[in-house]
C-alpha positions as CSV (number, residue, x, y, z in Angstrom):
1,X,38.8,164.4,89.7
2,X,35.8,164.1,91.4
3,X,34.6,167.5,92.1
4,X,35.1,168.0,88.2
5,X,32.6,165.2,87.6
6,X,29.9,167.0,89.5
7,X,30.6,170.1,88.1
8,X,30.4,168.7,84.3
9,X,26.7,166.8,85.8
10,X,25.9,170.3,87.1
11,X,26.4,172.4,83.8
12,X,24.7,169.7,81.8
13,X,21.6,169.4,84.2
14,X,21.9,173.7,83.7
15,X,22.0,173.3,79.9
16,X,19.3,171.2,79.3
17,X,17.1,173.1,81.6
18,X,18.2,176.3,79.8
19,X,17.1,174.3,76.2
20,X,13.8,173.3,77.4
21,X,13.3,176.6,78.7
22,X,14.2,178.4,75.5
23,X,12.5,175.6,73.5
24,X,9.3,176.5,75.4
25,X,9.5,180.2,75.2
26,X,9.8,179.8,71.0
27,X,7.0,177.1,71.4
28,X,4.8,179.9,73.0
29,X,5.8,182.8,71.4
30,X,6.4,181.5,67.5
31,X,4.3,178.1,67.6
32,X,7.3,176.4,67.0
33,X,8.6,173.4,68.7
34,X,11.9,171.7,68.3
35,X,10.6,168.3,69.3
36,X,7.8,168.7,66.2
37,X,10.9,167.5,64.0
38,X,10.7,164.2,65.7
39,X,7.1,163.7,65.3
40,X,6.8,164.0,62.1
């Protein structure tokens, strides 16, 4: 039970690292930026 705790806290922590890598990459490349659509 516990070891599948830390693995679910591990793929998350992977995921969102993988989304703000991706979301910086388009930001870059395209000048678009996900967060924009919560600036506005």
């Amino acid at each position: 039970m516990g070891s599948t705790i830390v693995y679910g806290a591990i793929s998350l922590v992977i995921c969102v690292a993988y989304f703000l890598a991706v979301d910086h990459f388009l930001m870059d490349s395209q000048g678009l930026d996900f967060w924009y659509l919560f600036r506005k």
